[in-house]
C-alpha positions as CSV (number, residue, x, y, z in Angstrom):
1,X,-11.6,-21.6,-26.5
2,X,-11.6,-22.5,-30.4
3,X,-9.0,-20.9,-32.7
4,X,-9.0,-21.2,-36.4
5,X,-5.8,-21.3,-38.6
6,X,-4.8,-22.4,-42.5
7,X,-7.7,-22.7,-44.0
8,X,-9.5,-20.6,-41.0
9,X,-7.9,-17.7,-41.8
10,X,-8.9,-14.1,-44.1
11,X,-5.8,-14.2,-46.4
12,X,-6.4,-10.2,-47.9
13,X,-3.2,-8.9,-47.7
14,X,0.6,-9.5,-46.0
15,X,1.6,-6.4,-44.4
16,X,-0.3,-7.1,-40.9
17,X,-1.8,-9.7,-39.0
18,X,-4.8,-9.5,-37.0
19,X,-6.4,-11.8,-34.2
20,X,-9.8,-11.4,-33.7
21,X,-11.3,-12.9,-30.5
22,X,-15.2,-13.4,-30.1
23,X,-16.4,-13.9,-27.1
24,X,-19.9,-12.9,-27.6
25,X,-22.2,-9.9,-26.5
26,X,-25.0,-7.9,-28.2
27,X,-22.7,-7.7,-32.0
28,X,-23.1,-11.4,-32.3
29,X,-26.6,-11.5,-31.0
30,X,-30.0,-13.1,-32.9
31,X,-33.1,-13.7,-32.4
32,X,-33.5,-17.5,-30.4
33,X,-36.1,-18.4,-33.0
34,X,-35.6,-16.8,-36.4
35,X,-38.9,-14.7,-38.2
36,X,-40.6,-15.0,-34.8
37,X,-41.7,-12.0,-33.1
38,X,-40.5,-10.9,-29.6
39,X,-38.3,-14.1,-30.0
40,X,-35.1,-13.4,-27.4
41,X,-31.7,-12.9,-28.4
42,X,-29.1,-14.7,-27.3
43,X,-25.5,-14.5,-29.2
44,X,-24.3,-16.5,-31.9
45,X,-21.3,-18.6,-33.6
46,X,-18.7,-16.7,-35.0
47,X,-19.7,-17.8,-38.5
48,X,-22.9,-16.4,-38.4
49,X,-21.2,-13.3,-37.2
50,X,-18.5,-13.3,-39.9
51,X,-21.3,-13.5,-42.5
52,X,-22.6,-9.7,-42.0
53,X,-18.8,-8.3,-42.3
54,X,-17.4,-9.3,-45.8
55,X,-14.0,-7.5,-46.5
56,X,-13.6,-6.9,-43.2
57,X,-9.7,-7.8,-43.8
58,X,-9.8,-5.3,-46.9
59,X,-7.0,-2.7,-47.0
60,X,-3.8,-5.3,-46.5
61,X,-4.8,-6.8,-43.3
62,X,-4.5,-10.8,-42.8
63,X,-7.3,-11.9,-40.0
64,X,-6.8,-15.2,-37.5
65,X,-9.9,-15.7,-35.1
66,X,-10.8,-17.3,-32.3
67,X,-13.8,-17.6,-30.6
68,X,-15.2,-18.5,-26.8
69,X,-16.7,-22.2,-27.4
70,X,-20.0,-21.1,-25.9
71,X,-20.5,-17.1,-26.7
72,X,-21.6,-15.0,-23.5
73,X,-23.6,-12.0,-22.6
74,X,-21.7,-9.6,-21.2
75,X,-23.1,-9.5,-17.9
76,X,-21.9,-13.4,-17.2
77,X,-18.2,-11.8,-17.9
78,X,-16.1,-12.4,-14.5
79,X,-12.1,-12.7,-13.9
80,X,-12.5,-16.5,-15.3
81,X,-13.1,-15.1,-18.8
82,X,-10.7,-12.1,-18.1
83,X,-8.1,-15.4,-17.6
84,X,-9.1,-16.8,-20.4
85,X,-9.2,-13.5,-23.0
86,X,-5.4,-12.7,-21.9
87,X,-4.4,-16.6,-22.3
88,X,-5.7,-16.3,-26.0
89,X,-3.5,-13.1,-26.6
90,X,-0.6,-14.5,-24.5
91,X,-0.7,-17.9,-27.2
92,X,-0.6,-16.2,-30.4
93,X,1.1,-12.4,-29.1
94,X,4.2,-13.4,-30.8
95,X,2.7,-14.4,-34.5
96,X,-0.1,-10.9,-34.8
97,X,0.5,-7.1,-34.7
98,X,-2.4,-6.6,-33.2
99,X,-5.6,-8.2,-31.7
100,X,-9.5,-7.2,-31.5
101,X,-11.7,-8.6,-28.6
102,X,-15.6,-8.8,-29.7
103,X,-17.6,-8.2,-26.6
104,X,-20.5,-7.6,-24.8
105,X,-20.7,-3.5,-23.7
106,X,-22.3,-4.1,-20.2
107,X,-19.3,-5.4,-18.2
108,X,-16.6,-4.2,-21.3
109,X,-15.1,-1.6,-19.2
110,X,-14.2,-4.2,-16.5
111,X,-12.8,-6.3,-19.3
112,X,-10.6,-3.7,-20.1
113,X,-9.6,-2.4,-17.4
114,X,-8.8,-6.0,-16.2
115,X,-6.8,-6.8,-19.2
116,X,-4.7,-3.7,-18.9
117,X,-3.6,-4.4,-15.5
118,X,-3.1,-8.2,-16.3
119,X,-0.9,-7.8,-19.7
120,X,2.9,-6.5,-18.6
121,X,5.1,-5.2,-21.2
122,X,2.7,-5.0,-23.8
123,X,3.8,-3.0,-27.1
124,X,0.7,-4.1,-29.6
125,X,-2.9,-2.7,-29.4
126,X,-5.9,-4.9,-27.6
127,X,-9.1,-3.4,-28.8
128,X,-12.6,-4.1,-27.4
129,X,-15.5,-3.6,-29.1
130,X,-18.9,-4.1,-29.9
131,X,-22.1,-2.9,-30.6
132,X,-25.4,-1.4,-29.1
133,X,-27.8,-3.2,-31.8
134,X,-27.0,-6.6,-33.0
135,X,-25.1,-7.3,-36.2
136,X,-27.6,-8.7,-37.7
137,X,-29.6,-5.4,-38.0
138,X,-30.3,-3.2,-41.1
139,X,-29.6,-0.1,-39.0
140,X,-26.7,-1.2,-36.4
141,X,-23.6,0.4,-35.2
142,X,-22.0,-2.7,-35.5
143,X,-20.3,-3.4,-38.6
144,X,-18.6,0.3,-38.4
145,X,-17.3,-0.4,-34.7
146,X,-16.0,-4.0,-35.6
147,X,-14.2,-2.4,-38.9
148,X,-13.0,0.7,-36.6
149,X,-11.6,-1.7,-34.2
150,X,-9.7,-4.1,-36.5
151,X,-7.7,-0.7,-38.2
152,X,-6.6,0.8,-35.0
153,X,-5.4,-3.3,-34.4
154,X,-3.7,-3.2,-38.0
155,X,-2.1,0.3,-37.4
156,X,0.7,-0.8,-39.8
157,X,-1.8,-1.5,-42.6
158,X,-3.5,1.7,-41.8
159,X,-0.3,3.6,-41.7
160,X,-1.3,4.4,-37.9
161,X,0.5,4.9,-34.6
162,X,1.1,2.2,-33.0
163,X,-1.2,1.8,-29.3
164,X,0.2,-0.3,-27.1
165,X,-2.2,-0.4,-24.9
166,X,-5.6,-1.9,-24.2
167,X,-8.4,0.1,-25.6
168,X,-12.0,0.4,-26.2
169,X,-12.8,1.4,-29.7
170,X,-16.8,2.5,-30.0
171,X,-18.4,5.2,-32.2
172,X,-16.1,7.3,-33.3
173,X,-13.6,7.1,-29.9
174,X,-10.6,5.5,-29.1
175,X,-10.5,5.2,-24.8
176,X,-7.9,4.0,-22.9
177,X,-9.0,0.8,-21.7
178,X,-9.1,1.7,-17.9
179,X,-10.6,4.9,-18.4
180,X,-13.6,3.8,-20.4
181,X,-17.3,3.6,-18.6
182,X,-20.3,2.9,-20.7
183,X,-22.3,6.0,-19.9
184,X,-25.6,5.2,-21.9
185,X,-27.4,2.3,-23.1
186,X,-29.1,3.6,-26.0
187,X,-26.4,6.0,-27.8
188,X,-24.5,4.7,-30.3
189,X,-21.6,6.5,-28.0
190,X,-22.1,4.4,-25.8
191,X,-18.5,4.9,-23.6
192,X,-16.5,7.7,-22.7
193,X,-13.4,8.8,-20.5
194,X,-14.4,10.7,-18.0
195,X,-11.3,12.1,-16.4
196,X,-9.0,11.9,-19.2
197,X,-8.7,13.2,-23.1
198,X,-9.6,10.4,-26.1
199,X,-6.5,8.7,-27.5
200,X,-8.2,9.3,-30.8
201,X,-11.1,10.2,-32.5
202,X,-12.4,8.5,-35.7
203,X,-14.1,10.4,-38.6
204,X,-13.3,10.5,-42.2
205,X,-10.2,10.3,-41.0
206,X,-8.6,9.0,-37.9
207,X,-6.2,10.6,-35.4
208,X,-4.5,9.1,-32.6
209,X,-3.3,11.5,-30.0
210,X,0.3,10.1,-29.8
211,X,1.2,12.6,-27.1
212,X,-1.2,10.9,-24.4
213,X,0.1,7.3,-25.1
214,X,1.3,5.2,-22.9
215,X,5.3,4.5,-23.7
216,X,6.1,1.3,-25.5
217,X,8.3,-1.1,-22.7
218,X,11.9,-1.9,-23.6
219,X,12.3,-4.1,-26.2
220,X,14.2,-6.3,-23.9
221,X,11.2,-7.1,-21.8
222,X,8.9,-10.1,-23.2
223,X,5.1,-9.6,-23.2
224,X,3.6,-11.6,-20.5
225,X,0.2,-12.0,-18.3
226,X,-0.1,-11.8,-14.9
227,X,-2.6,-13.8,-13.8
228,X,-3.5,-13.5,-10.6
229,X,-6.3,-12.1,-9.5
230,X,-7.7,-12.0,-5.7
231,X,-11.5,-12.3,-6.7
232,X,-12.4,-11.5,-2.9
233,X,-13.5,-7.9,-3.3
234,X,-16.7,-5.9,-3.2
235,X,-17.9,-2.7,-4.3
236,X,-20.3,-0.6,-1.9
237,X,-22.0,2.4,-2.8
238,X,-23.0,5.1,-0.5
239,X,-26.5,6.5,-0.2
240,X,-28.3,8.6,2.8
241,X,-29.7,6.4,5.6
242,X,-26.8,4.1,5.4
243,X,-26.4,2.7,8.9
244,X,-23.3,1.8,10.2
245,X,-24.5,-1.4,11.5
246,X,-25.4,-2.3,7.6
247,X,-22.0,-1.5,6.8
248,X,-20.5,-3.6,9.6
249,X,-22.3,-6.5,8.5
250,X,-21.2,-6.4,4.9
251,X,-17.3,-5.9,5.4
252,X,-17.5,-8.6,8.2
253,X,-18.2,-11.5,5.6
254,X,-15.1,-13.1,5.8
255,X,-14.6,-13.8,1.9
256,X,-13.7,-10.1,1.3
257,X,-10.5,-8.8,1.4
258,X,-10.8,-5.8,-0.3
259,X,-13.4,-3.1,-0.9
260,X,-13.9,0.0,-3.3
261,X,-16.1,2.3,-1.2
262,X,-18.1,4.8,-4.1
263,X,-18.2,8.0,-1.7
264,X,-20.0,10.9,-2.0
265,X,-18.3,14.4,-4.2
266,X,-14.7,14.8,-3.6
267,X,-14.7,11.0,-1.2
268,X,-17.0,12.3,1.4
269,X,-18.7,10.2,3.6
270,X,-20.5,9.9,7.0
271,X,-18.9,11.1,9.9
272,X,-21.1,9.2,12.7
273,X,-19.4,7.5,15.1
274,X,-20.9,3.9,14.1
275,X,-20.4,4.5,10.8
276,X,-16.6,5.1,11.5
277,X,-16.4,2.7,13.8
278,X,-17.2,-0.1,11.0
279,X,-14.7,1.3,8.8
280,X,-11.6,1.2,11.5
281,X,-12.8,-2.4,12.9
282,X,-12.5,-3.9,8.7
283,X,-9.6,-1.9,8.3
284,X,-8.0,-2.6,11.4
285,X,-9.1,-5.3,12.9
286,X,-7.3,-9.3,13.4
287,X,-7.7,-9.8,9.4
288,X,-7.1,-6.0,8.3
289,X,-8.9,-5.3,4.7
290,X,-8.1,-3.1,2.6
291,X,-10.2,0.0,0.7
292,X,-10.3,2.5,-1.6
293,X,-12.0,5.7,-1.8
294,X,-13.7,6.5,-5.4
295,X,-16.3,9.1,-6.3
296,X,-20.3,8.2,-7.4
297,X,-19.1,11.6,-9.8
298,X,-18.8,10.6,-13.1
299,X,-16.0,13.3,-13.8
300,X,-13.5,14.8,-10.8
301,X,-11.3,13.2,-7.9
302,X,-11.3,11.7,-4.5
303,X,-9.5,14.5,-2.3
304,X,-9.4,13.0,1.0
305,X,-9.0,15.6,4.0
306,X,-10.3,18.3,1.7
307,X,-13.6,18.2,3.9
308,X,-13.5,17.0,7.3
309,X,-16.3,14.8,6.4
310,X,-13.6,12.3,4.6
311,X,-10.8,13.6,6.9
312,X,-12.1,10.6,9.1
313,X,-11.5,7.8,6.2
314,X,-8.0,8.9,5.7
315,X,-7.0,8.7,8.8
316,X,-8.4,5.6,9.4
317,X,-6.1,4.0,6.8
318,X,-8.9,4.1,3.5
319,X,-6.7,4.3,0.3
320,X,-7.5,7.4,-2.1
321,X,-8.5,6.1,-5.4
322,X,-7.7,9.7,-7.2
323,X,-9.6,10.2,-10.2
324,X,-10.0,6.6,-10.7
325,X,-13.2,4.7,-12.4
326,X,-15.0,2.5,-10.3
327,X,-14.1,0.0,-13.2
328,X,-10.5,0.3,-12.8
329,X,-10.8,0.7,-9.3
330,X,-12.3,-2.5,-8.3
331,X,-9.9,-4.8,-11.1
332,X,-6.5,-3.1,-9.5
333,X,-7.6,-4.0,-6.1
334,X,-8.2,-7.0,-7.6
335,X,-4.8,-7.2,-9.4
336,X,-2.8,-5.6,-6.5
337,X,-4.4,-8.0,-3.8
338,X,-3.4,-10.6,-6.3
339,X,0.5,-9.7,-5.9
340,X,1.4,-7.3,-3.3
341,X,0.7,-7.6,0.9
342,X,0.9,-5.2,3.3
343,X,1.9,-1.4,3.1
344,X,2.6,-2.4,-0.8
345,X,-1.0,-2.4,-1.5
346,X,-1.3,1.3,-0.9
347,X,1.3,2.3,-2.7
348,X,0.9,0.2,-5.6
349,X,-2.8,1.1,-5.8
350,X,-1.9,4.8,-5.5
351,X,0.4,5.6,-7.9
352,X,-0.3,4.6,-11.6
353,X,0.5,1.7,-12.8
354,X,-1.3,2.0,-16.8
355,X,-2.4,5.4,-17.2
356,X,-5.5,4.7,-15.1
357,X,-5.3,7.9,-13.0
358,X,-3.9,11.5,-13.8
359,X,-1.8,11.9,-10.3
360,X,0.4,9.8,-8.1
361,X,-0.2,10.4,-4.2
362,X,2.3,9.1,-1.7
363,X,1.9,9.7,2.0
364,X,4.0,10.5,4.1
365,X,3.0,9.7,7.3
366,X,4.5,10.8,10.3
367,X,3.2,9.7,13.4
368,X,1.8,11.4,16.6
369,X,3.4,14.6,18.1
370,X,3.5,14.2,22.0
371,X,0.1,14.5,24.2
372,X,-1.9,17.5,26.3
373,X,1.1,15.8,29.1
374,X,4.3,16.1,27.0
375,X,3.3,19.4,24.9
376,X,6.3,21.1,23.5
377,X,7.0,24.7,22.0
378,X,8.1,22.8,18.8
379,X,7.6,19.4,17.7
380,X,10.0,17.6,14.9
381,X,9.1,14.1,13.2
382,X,11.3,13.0,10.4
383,X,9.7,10.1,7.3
384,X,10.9,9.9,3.9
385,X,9.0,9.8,1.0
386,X,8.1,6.7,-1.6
387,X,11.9,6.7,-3.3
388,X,9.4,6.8,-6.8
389,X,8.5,10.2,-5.9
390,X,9.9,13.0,-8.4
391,X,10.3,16.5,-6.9
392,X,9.8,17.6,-10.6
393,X,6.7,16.2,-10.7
394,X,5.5,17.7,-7.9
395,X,1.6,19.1,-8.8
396,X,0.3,20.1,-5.0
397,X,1.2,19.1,-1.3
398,X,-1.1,19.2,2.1
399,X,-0.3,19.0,5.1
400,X,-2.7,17.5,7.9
401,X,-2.6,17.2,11.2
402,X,-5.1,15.6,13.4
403,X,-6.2,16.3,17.5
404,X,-3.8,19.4,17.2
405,X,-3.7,20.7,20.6
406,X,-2.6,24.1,22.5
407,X,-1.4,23.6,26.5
408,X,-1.5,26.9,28.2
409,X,-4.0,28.8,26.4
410,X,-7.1,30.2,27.1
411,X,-10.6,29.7,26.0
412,X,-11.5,31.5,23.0
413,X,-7.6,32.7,22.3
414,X,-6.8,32.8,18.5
415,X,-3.4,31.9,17.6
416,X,-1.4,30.4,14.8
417,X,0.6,27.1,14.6
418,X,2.9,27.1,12.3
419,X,4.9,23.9,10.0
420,X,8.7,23.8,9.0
421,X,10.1,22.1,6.4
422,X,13.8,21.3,6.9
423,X,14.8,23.5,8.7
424,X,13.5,23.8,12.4
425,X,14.0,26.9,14.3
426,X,15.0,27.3,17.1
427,X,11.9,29.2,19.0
428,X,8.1,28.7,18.5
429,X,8.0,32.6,18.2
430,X,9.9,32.7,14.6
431,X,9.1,35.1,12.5
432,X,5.9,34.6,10.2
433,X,7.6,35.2,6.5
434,X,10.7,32.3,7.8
435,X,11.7,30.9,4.5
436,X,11.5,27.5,5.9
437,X,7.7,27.8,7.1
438,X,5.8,26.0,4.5
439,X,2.7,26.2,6.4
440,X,0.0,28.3,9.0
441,X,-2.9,26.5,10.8
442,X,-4.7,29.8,12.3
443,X,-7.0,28.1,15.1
444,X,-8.9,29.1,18.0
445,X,-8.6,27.3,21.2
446,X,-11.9,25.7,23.0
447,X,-10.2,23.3,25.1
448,X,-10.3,20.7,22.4
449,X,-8.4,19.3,20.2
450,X,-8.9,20.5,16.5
451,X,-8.1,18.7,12.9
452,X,-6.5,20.9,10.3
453,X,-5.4,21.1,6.5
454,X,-3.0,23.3,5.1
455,X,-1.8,23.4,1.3
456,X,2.3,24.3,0.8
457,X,3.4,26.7,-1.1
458,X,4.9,24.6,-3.8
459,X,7.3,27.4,-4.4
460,X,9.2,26.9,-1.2
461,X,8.5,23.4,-1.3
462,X,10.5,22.3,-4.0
463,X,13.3,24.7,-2.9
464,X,13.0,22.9,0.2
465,X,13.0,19.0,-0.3
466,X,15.8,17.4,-1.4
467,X,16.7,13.4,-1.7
468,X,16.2,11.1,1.9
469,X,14.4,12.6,4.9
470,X,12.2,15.0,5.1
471,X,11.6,17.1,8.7
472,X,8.9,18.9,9.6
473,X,8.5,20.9,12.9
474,X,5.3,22.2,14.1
475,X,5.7,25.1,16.2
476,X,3.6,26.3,19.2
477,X,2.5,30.1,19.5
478,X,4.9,31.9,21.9
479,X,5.0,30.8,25.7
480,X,2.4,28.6,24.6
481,X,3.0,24.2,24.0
482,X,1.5,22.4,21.1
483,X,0.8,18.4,20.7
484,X,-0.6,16.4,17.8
485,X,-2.2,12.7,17.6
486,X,-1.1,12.6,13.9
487,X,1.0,14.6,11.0
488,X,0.6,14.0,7.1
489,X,2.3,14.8,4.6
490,X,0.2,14.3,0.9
491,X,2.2,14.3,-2.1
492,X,0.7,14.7,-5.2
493,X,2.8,14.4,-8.2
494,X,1.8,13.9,-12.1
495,X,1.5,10.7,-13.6
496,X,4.0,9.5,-15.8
């Protein structure tokens, strides 16, 4: 890393300071052999760079910079460099209002997301950027996006609201860091946020959406970095013709702890027996991993148990990733492998930790109901909830439950099961409009066992829950016995 100070620095004004970090990428990029034709680029000094942006610390803005000793192309970016971008930051945070990171757009969005996860308590901008022609260019979007970037950094020079947050700043959009995926590679809008609104939008003038900021942290909590990082994930995309036995043989390396499985529409994946099977041994097997569930969709949500075709991963133990980027996806794995074991993995990787998704899900999970030997007219399991979860935030609930069976009815008899919340009655043969029955599974019996989803109405949900435990009782049909391998309870509740 090379830093320059005194003598190194832009002196233009008082009112701000800046700290630009260069770490390479297509903005600083030239060609090998100057003049010759077809000559390949490769990036650049931070002089050189510096040369094609003069009053770039125009309009009261004092610039420090520091630069990667040996500049990179983007797509040689890993978690080293992510170490080593945050430990720049972490040095000077204390003496700049702000700081811009020059970088390569192929593996940016990892940066980002990556640096939002690792930086705690941070209450100045981080802005990547960079460029999709080189600086160096007549025509290039270069110059504008480095000059875009180093305002929304010197928001008190600009008379601008303060971000605290790590963003990417490209064309005329400001993204939240872990929302940002390049979507083209010729546009000069090059990134976008597919699942949430832009923090801001640049034109002749520039607007930051303060209502969709992140919150500042206490001003008694220090800016730190949190650096570790379990590098021992994987990403695996589904496509048809996938055979189990592939899959097998790629979560069985025994370097990966974690995988982020891109599924089909709303998480949907294979429902084939081997196929299934390699999911439960990696998930459940002698050293469990763990997974999450994102969407190949560039816009939308994994909704796990919404099809039967992913009701299989969920109850197998694969973690939703929501409405999650691949991106931010794969560097919270990384991050929450990094610092949390066991059933803390889930729930850390669940609920939002910086803005990164638009819902937080907890399950509840709770447990088998009997077998086709100890069937019961009504059934009650008790499980509290995550003590983060607000009622008030409460967007939608399901209930699952899985191999729900019916003792002592016949072949081809319709009927209806029927969920409690709180209140468990006394007969299977309550009435249907019961103020405490949150939900109906109308089924009809083959002689096997069936999987089911129900949404609550929230209505009587809300009225319903209350602080601790939670009871549910699922009800048999009159004079007839019900059992259940498993009961679930999804929670799905805005994102602070």
């Amino acid at each position: 890393m090379r830093r320059t100070g005194g003598d190194g620095k832009i002196m233009i004004g008082t009112r701000t300071r800046i700290f630009v970090l260069y770490t390479g990428g297509t903005i600083g990029m030239a060609p090998l052999e100057a003049g010759k034709p077809g000559s390949p680029l490769v990036p650049q000094p931070l002089d050189k760079l510096l040369e094609y942006v003069p009053g770039i610390g125009d309009s009261g803005i004092e610039l420090g910079f520091g630069s990667f000793a040996e500049p990179l192309d983007s797509s040689n970016v890993g978690p080293q460099h992510w170490k080593a971008m945050a430990r720049a930051i972490e040095e000077v945070y204390a003496d700049y209002d702000g700081f811009v990171i020059l970088h390569g757009t192929d593996t940016m969005a990892f940066t980002a997301s990556a640096l939002a996860f690792m930086c705690e308590n941070l209450a100045k901008p981080v802005v990547l950027t960079g460029s999709q022609l080189p600086i160096f260019r007549p025509r290039t979007d270069a110059r504008q996006n480095f000059v875009n970037a180093v305002y929304i950094a010197g928001w008190k020079a600009m008379d601008l609201p303060c971000i605290p947050e790590v963003v990417v700043v490209f064309a005329d959009k400001v993204i939240r860091g872990c929302r940002a995926r390049k979507v083209s590679s010729v546009a000069w809008a090059a990134f976008d946020s597919p699942n949430y609104p832009l923090l801001g939008n640049i034109g002749e003038r520039i607007r930051i959406h303060t209502a969709l900021l992140q919150p500042p942290p206490p001003v008694d909590q220090p800016f730190r970095v949190n650096f570790e990082l379990c590098e021992e994930v994987m990403e695996i995309g589904l496509f048809p013709g996938l055979k189990g036995s592939q899959l097998a043989g790629v979560l069985g390396l025994e370097n990966v702890r974690g995988v982020v499985l891109r599924t089909f529409g709303a998480g949907n994946a294979p429902d084939e027996p081997e196929f299934l099977r390699a999911i439960a041994e990696a998930l459940n097997g002698p050293e469990p991993k763990t997974m999450v569930n994102v969407t190949q969709c560039q816009e939308g949500m994994v909704e796990m148990g919404l099809y039967a075709a992913s009701s299989a991963l969920l109850e197998r133990g694969v973690i939703s990733g929501l409405d999650m980027t691949p991106e931010a996806a794969l560097t919270k794995l990384m991050w929450t492998l990094g610092n949390q074991q066991g059933a803390r993995i889930a729930d850390q990787i669940q609920v939002s930790q910086r803005g990164e998704q638009s819902e937080n899900l907890f399950d509840v999970r709770f447990g088998p109901g009997g077998s086709g030997e100890t069937a019961r007219e009504s059934i009650e399991v008790r499980q509290s909830p995550d003590p983060r979860f607000e009622l008030t935030k409460l967007t939608r609930a399901v209930i699952r439950v899985t191999e729900l069976g019916i003792a002592g009815a016949d072949p081809g008899e319709a009927m209806v099961v029927r969920v409690f919340l709180n209140c468990p009655p006394t007969e299977g043969a309550t009435v249907e409009d019961d103020a405490y029955c949150v939900a109906e599974f109308p089924m009809v019996w083959e002689g096997q066992p069936v999987q089911e989803a129900c949404a609550i109405d929230l209505t009587k949900a809300r009225n319903l829950m209350g602080p601790g435990l939670l009871a549910l009782t699922v009800t048999a049909p009159a004079g007839r016995r019900v059992w259940f391998g498993g009961l679930y309870l999804a929670l799905f509740a805005q994102a602070s």
